[in-house]
PDB file of N, CA, C and O in Angstrom:
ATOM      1  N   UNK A   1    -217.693 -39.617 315.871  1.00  0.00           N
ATOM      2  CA  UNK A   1    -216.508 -39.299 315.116  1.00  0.00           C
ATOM      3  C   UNK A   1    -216.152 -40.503 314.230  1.00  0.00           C
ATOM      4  O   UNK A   1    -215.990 -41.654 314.636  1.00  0.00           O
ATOM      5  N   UNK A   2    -216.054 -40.080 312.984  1.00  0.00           N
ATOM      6  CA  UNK A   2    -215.641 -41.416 311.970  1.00  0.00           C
ATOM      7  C   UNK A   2    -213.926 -41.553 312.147  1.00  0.00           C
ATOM      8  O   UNK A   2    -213.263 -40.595 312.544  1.00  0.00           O
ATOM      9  N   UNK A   3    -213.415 -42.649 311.858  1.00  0.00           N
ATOM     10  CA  UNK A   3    -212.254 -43.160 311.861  1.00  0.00           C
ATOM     11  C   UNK A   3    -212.133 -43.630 310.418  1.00  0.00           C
ATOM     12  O   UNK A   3    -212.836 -44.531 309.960  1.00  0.00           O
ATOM     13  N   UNK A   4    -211.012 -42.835 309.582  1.00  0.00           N
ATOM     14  CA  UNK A   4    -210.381 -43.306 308.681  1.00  0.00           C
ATOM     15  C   UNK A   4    -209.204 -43.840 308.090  1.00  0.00           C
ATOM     16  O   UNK A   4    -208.151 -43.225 308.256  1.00  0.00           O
ATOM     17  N   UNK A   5    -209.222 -45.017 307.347  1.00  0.00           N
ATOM     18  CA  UNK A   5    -207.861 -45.600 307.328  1.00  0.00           C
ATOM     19  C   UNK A   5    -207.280 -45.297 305.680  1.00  0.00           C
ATOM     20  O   UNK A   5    -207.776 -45.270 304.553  1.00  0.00           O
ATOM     21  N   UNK A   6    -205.954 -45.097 306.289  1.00  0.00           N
ATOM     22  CA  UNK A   6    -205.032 -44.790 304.552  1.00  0.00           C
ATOM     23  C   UNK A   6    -205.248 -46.048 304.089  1.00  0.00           C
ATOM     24  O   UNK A   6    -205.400 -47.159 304.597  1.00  0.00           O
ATOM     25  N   UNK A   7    -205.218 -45.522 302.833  1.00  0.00           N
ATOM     26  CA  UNK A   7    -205.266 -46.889 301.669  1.00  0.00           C
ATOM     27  C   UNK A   7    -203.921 -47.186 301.681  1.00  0.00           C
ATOM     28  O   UNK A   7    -203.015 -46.393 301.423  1.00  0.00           O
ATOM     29  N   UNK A   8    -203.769 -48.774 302.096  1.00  0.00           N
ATOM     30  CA  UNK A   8    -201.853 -48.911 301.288  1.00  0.00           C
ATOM     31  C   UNK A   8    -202.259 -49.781 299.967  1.00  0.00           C
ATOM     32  O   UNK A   8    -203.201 -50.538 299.730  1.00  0.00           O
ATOM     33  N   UNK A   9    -201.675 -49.552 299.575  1.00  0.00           N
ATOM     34  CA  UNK A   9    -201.816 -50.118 297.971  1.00  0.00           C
ATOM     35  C   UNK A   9    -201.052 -51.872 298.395  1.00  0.00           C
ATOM     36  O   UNK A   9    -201.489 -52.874 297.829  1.00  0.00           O
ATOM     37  N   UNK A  10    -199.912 -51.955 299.437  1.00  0.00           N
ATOM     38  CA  UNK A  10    -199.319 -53.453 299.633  1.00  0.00           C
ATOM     39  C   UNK A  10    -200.238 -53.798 300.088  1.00  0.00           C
ATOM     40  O   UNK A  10    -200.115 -55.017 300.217  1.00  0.00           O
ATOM     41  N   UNK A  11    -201.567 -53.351 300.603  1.00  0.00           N
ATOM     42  CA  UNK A  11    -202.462 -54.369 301.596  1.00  0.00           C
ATOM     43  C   UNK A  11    -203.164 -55.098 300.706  1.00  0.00           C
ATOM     44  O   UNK A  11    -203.792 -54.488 299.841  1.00  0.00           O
ATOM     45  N   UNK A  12    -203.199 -56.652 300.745  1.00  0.00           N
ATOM     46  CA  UNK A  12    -204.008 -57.139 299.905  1.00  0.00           C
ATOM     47  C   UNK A  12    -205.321 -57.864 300.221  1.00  0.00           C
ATOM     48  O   UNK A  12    -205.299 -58.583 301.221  1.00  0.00           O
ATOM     49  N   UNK A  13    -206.523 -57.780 299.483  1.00  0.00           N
ATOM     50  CA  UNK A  13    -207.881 -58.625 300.308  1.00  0.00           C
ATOM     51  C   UNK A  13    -207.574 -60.382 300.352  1.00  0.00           C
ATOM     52  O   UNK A  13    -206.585 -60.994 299.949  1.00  0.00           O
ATOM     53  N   UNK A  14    -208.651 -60.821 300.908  1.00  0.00           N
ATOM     54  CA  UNK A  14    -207.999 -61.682 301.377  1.00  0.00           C
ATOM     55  C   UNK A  14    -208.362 -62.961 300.198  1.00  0.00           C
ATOM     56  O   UNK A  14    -208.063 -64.151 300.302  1.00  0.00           O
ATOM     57  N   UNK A  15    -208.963 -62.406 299.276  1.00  0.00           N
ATOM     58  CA  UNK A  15    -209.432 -63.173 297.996  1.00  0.00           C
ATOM     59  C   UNK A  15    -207.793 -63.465 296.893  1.00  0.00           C
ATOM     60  O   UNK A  15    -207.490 -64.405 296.158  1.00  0.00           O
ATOM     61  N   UNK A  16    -207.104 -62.260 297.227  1.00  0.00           N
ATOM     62  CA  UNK A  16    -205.982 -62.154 296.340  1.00  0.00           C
ATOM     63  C   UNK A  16    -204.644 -62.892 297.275  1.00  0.00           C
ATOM     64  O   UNK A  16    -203.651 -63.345 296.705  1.00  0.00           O
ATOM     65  N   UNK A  17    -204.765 -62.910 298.323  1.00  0.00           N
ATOM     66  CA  UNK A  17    -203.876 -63.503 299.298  1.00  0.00           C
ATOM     67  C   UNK A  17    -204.006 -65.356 298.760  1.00  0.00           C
ATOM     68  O   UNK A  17    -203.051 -66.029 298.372  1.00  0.00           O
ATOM     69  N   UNK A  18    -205.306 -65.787 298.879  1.00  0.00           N
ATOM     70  CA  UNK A  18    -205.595 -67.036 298.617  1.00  0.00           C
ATOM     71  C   UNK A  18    -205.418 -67.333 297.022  1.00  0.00           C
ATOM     72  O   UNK A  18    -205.656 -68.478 296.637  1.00  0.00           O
ATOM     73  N   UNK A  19    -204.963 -66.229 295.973  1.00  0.00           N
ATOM     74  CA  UNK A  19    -205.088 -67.030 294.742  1.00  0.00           C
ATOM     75  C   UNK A  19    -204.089 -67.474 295.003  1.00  0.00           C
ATOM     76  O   UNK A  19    -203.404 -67.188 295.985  1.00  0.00           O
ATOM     77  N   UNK A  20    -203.771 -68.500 293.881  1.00  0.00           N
ATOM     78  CA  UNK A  20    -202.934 -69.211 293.945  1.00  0.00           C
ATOM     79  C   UNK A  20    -201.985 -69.081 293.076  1.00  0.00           C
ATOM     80  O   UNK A  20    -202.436 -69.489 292.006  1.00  0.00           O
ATOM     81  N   UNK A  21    -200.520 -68.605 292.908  1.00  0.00           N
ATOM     82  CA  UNK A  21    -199.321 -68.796 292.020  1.00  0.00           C
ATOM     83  C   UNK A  21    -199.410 -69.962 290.665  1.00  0.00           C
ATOM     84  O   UNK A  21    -199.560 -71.181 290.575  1.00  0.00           O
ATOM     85  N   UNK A  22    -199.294 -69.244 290.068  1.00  0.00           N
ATOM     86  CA  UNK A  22    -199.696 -70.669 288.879  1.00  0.00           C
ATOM     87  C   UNK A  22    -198.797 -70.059 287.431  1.00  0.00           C
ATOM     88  O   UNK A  22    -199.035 -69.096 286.701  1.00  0.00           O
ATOM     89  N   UNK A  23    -197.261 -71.481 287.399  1.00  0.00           N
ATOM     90  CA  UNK A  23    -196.677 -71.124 286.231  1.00  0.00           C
ATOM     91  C   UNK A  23    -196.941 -71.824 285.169  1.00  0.00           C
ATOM     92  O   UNK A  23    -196.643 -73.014 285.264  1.00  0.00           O
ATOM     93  N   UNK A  24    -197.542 -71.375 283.887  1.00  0.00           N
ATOM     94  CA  UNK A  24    -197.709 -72.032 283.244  1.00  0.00           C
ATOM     95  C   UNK A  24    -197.245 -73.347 282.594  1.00  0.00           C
ATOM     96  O   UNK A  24    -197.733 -74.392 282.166  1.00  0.00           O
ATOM     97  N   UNK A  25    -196.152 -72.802 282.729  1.00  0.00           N
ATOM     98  CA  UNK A  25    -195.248 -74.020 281.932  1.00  0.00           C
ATOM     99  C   UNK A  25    -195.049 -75.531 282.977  1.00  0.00           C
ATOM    100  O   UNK A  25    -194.706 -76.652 282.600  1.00  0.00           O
ATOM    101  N   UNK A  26    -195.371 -75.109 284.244  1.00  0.00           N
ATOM    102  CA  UNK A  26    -195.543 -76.213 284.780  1.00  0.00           C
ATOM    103  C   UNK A  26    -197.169 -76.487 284.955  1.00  0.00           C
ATOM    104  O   UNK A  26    -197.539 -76.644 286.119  1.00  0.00           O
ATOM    105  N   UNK A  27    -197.981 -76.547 284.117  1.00  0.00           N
ATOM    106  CA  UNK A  27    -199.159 -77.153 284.327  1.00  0.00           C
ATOM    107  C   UNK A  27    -199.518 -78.596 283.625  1.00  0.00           C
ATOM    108  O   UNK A  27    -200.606 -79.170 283.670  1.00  0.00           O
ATOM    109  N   UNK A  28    -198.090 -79.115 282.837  1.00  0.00           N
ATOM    110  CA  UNK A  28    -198.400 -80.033 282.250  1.00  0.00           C
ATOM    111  C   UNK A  28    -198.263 -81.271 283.432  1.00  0.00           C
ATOM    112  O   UNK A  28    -197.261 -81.314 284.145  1.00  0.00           O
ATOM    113  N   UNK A  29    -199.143 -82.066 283.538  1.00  0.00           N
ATOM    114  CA  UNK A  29    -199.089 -83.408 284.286  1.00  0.00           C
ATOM    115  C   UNK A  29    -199.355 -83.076 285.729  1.00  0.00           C
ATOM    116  O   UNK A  29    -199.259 -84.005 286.530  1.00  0.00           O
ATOM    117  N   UNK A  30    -199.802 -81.401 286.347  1.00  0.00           N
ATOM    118  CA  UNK A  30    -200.127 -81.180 287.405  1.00  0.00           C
ATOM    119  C   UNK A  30    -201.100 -81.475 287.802  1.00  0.00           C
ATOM    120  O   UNK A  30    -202.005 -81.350 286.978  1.00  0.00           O
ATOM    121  N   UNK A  31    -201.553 -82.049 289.294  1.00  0.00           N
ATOM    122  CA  UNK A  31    -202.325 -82.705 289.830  1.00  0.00           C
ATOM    123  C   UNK A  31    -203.478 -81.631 290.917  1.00  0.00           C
ATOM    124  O   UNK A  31    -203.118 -81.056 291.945  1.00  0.00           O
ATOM    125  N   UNK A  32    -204.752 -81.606 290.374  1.00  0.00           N
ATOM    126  CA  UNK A  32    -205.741 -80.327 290.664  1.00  0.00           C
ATOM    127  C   UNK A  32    -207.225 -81.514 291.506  1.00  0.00           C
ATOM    128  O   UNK A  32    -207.884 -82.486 291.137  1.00  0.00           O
ATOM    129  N   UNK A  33    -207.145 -80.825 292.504  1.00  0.00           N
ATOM    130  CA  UNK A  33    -208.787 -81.404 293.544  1.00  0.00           C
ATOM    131  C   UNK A  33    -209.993 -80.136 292.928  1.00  0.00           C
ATOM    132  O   UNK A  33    -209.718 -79.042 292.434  1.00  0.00           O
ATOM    133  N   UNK A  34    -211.420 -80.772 293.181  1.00  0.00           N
ATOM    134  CA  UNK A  34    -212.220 -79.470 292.904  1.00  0.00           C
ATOM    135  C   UNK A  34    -212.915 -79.507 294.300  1.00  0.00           C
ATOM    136  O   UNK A  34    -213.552 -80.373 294.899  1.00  0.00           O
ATOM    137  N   UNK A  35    -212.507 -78.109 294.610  1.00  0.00           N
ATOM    138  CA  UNK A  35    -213.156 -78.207 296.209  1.00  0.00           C
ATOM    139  C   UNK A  35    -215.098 -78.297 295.998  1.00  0.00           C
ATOM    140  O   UNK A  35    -215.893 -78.339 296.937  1.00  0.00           O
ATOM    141  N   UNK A  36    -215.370 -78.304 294.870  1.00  0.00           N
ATOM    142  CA  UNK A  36    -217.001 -79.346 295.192  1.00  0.00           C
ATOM    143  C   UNK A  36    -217.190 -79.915 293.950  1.00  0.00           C
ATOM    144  O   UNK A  36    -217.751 -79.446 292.960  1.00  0.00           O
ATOM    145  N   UNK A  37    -216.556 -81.181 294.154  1.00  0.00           N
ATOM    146  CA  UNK A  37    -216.778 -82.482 293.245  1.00  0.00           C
ATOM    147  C   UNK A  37    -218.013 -82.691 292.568  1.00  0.00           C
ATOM    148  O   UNK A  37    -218.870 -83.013 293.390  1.00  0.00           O
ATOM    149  N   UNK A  38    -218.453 -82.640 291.415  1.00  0.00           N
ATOM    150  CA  UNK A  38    -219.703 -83.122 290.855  1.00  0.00           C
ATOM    151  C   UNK A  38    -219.445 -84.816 290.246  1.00  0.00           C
ATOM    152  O   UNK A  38    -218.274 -85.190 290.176  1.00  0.00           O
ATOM    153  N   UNK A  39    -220.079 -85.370 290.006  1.00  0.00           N
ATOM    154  CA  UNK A  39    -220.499 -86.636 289.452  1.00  0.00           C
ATOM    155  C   UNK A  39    -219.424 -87.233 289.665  1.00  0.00           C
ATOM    156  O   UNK A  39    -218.634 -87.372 288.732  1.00  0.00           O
ATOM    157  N   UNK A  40    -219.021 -87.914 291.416  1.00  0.00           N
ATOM    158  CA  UNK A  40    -217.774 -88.017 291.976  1.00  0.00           C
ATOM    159  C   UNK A  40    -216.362 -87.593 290.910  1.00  0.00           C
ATOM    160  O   UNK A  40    -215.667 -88.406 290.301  1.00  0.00           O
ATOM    161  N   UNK A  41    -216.291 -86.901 290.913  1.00  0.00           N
ATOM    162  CA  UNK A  41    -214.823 -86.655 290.249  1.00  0.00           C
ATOM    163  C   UNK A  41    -214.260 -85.196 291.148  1.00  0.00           C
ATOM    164  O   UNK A  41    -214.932 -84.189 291.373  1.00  0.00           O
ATOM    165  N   UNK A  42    -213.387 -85.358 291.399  1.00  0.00           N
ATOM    166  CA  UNK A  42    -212.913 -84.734 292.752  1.00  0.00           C
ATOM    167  C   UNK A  42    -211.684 -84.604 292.455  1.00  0.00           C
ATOM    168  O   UNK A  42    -211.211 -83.491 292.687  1.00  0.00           O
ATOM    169  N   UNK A  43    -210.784 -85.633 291.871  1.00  0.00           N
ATOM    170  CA  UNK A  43    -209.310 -85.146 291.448  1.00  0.00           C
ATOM    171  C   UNK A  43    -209.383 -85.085 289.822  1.00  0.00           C
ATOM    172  O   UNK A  43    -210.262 -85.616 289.143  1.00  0.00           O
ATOM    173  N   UNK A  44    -208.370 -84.390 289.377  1.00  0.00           N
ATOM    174  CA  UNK A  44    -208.198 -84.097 287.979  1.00  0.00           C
ATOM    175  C   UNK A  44    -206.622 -84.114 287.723  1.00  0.00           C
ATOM    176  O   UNK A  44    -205.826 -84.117 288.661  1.00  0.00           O
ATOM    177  N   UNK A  45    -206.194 -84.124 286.256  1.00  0.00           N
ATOM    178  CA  UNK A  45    -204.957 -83.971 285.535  1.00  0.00           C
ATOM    179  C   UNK A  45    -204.930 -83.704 284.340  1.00  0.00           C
ATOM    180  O   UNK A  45    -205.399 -84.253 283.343  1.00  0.00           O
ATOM    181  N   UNK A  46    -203.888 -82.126 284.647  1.00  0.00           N
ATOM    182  CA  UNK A  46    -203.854 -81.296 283.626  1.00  0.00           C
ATOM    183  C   UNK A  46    -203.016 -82.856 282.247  1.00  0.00           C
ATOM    184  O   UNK A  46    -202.045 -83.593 282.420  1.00  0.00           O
ATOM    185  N   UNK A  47    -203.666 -82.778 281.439  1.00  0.00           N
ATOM    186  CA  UNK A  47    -203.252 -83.282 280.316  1.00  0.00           C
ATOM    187  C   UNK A  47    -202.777 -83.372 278.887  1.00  0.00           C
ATOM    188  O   UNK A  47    -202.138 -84.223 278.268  1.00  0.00           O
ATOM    189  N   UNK A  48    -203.238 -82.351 278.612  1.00  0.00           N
ATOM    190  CA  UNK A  48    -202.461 -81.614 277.518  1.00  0.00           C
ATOM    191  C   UNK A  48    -202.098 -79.849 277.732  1.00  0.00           C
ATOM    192  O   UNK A  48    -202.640 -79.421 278.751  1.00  0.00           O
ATOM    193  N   UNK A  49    -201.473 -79.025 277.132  1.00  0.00           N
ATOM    194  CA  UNK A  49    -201.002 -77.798 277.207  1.00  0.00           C
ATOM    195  C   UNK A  49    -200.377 -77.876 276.110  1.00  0.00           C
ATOM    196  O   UNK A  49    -199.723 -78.835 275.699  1.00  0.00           O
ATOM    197  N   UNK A  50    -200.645 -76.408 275.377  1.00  0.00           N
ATOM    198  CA  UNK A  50    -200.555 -76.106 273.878  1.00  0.00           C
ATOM    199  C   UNK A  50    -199.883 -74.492 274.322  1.00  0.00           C
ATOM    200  O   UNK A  50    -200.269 -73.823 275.280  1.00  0.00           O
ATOM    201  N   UNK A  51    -198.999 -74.181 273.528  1.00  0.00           N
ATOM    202  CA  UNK A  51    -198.826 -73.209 273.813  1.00  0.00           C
ATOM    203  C   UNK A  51    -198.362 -72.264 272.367  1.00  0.00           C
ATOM    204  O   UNK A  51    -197.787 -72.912 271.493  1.00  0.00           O
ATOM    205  N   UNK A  52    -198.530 -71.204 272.181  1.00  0.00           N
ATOM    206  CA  UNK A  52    -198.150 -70.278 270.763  1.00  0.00           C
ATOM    207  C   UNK A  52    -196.855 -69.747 271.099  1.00  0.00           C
ATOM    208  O   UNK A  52    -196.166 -69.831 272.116  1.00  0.00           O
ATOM    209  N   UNK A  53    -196.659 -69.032 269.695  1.00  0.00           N
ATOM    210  CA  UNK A  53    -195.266 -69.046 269.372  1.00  0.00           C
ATOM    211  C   UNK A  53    -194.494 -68.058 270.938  1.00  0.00           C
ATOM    212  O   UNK A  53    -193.300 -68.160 271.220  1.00  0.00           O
ATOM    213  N   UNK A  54    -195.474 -67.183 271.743  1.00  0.00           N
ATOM    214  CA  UNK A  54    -194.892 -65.885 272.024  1.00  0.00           C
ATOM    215  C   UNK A  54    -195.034 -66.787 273.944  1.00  0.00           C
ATOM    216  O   UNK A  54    -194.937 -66.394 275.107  1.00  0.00           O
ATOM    217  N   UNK A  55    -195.232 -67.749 273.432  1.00  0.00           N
ATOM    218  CA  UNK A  55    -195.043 -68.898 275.298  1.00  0.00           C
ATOM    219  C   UNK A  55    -196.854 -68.749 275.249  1.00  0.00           C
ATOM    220  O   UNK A  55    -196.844 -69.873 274.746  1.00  0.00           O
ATOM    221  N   UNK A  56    -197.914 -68.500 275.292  1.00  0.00           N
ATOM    222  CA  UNK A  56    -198.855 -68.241 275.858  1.00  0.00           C
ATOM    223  C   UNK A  56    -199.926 -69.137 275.674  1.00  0.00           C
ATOM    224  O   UNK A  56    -200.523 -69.354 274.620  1.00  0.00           O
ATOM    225  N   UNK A  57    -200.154 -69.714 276.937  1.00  0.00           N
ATOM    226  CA  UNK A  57    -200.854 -71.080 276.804  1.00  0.00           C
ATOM    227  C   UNK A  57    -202.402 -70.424 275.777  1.00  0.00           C
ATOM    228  O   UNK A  57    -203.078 -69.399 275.858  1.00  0.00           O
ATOM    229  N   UNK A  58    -202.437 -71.674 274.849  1.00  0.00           N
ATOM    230  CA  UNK A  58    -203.523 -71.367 273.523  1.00  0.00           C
ATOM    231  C   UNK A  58    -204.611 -72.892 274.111  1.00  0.00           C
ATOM    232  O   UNK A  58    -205.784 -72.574 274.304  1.00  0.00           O
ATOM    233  N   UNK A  59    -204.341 -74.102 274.323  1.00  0.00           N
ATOM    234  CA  UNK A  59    -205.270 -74.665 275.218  1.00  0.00           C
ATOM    235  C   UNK A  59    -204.551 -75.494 276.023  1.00  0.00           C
ATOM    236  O   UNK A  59    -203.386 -75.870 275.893  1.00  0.00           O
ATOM    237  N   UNK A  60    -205.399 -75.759 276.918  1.00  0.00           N
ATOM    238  CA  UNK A  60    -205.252 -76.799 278.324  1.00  0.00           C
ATOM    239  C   UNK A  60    -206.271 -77.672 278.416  1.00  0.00           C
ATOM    240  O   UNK A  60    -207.418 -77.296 278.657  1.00  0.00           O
ATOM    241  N   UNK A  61    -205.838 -79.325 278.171  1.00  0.00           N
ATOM    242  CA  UNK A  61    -206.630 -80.351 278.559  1.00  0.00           C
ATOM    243  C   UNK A  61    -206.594 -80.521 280.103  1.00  0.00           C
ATOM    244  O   UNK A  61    -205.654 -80.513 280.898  1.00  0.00           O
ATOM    245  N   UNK A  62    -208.072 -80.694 280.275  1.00  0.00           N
ATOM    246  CA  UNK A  62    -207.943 -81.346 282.029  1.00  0.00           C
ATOM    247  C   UNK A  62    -208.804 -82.815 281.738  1.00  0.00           C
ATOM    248  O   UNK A  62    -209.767 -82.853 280.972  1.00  0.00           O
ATOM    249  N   UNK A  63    -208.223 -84.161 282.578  1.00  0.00           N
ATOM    250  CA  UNK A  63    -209.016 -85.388 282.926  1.00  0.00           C
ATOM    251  C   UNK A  63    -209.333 -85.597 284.351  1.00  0.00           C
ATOM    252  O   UNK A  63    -208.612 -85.341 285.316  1.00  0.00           O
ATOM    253  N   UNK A  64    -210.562 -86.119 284.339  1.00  0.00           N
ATOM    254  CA  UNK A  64    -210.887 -86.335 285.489  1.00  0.00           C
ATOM    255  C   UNK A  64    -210.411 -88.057 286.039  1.00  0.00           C
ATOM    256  O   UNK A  64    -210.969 -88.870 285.302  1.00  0.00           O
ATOM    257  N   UNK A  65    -209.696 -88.623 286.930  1.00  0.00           N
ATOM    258  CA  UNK A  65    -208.996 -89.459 287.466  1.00  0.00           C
ATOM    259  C   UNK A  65    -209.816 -90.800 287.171  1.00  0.00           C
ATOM    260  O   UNK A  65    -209.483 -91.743 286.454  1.00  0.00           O
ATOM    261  N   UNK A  66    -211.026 -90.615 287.953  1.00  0.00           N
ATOM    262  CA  UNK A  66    -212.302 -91.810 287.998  1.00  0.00           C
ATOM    263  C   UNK A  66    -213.153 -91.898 287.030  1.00  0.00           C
ATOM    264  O   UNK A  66    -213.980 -92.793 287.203  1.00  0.00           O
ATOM    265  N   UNK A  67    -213.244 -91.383 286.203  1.00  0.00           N
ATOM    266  CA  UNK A  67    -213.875 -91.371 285.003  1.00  0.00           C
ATOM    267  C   UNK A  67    -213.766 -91.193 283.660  1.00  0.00           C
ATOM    268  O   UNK A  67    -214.656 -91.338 282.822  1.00  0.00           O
ATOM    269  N   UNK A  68    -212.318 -90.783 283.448  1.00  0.00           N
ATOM    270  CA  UNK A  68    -211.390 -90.732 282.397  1.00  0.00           C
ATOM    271  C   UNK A  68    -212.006 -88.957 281.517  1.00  0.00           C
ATOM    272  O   UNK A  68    -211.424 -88.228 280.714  1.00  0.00           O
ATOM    273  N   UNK A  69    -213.208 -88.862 282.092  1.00  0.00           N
ATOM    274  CA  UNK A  69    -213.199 -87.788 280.976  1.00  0.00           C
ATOM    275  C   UNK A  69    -212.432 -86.455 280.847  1.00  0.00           C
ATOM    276  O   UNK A  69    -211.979 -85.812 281.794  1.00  0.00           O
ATOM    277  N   UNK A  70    -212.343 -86.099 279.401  1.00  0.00           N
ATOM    278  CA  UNK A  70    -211.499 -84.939 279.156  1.00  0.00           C
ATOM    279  C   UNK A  70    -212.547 -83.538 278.935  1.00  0.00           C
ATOM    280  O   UNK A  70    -213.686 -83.546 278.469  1.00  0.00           O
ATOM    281  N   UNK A  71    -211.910 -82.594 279.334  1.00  0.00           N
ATOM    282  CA  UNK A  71    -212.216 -81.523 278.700  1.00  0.00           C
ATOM    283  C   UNK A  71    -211.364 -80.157 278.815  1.00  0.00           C
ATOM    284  O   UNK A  71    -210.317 -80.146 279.462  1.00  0.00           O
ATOM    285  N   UNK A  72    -211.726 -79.307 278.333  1.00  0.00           N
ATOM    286  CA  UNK A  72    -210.874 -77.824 277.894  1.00  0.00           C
ATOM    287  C   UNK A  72    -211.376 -77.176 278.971  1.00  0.00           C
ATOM    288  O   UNK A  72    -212.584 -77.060 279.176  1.00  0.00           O
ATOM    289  N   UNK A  73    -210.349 -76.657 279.816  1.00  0.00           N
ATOM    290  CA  UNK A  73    -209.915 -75.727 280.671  1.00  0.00           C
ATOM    291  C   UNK A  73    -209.191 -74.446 280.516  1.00  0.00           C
ATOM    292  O   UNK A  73    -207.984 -74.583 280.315  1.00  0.00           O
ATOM    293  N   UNK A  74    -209.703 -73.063 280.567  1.00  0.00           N
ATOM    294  CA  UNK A  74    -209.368 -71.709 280.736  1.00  0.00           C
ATOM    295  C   UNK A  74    -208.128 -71.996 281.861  1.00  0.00           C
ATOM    296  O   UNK A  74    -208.653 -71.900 282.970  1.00  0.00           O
ATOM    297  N   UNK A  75    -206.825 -72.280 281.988  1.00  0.00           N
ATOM    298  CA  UNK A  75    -205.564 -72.502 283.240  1.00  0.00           C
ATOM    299  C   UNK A  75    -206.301 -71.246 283.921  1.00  0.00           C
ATOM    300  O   UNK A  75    -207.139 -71.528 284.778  1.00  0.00           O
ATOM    301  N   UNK A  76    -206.122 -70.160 283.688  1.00  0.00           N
ATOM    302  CA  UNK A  76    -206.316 -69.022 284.400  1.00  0.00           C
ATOM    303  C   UNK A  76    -207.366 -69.264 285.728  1.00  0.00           C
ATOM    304  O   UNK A  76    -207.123 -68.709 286.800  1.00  0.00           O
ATOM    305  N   UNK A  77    -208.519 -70.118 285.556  1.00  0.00           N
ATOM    306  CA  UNK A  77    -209.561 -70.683 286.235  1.00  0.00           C
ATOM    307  C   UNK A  77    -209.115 -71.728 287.637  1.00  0.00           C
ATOM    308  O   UNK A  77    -209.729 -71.995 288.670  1.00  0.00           O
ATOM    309  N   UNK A  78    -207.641 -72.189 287.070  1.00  0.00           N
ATOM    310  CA  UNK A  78    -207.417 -72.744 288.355  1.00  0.00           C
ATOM    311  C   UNK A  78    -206.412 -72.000 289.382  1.00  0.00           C
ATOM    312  O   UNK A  78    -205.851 -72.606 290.295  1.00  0.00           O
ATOM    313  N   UNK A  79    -206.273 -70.818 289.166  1.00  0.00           N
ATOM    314  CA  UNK A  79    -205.692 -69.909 289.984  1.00  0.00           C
ATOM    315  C   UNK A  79    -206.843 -69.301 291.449  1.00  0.00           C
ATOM    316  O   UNK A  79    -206.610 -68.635 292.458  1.00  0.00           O
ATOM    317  N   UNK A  80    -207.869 -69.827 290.991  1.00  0.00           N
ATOM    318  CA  UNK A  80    -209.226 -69.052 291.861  1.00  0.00           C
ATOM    319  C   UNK A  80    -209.182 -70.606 292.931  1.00  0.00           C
ATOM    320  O   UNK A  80    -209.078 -71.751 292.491  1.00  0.00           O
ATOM    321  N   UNK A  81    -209.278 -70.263 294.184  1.00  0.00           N
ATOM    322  CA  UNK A  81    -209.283 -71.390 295.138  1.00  0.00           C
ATOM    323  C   UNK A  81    -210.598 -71.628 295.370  1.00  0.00           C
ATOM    324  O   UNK A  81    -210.628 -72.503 296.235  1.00  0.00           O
ATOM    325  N   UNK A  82    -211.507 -71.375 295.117  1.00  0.00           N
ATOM    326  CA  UNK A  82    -213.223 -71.540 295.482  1.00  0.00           C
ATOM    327  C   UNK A  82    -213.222 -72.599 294.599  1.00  0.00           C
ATOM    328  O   UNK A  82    -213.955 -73.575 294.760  1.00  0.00           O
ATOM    329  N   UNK A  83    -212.545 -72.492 293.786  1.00  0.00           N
ATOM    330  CA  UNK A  83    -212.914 -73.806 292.582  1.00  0.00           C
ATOM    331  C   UNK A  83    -211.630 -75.034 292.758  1.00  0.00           C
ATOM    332  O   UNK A  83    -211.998 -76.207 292.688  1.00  0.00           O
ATOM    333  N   UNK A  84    -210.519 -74.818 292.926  1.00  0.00           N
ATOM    334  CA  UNK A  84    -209.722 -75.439 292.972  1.00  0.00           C
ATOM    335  C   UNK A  84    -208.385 -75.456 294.077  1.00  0.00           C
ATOM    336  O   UNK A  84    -207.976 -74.441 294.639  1.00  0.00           O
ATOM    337  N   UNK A  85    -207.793 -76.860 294.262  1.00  0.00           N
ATOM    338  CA  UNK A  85    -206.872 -76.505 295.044  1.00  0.00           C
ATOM    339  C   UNK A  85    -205.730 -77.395 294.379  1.00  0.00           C
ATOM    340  O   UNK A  85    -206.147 -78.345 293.716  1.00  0.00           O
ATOM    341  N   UNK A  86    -204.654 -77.263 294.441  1.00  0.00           N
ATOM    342  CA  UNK A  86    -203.249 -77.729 293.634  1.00  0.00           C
ATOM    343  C   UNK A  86    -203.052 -79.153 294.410  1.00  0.00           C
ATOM    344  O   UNK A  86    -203.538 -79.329 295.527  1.00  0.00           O
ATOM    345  N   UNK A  87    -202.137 -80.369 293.580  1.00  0.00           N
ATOM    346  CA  UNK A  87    -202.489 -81.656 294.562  1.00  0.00           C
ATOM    347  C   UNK A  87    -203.875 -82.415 294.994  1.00  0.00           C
ATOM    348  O   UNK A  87    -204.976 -81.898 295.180  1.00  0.00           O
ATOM    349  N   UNK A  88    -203.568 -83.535 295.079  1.00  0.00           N
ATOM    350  CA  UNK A  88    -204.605 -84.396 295.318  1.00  0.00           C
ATOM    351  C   UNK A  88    -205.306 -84.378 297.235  1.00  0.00           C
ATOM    352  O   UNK A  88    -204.380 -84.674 297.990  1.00  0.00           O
ATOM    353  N   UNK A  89    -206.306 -84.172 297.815  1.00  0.00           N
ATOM    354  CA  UNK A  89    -206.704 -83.903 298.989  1.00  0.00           C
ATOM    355  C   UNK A  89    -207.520 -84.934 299.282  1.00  0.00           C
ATOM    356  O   UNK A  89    -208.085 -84.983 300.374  1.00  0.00           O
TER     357      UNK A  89
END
């Protein structure tokens, strides 16, 4: 005999439980770990944020702490926890 369960639409997987809340407007000077560090750089800071006329972030600088380098970050990308976690660890 199969057993079936109602769908609730509030139940959420556990991928969407772990994203992470992320307001834009506070991403300037926020402090981001990459849960797997390449070419030791492990902490980062959001550094610039650009935003258009209608609020909607248009780009996001990220630096890496130990190595000074910059580059352009999709924000949306640090909402995913496989890649990132908020604060320094």
């Amino acid at each position: 005999m199969q057993k079936y369960r109602a769908y609730d639409s509030n139940v959420k997987t556990q991928y969407e439980i772990a994203m992470i809340t992320l307001n834009p407007k506070k991403l300037l000077n926020s402090k981001w770990t990459a849960v797997q560090p390449k070419h030791k750089e492990k902490h980062f800071l959001i550094r610039e944020v650009e935003f258009n006329e209608d609020g909607v972030v248009v780009h996001c600088l990220m630096e890496a702490i130990m190595t000074k380098r910059e580059f352009d970050i999709d924000w949306r990308d640090l909402k995913n926890p496989v890649h990132w976690q908020t604060g320094w660890h």
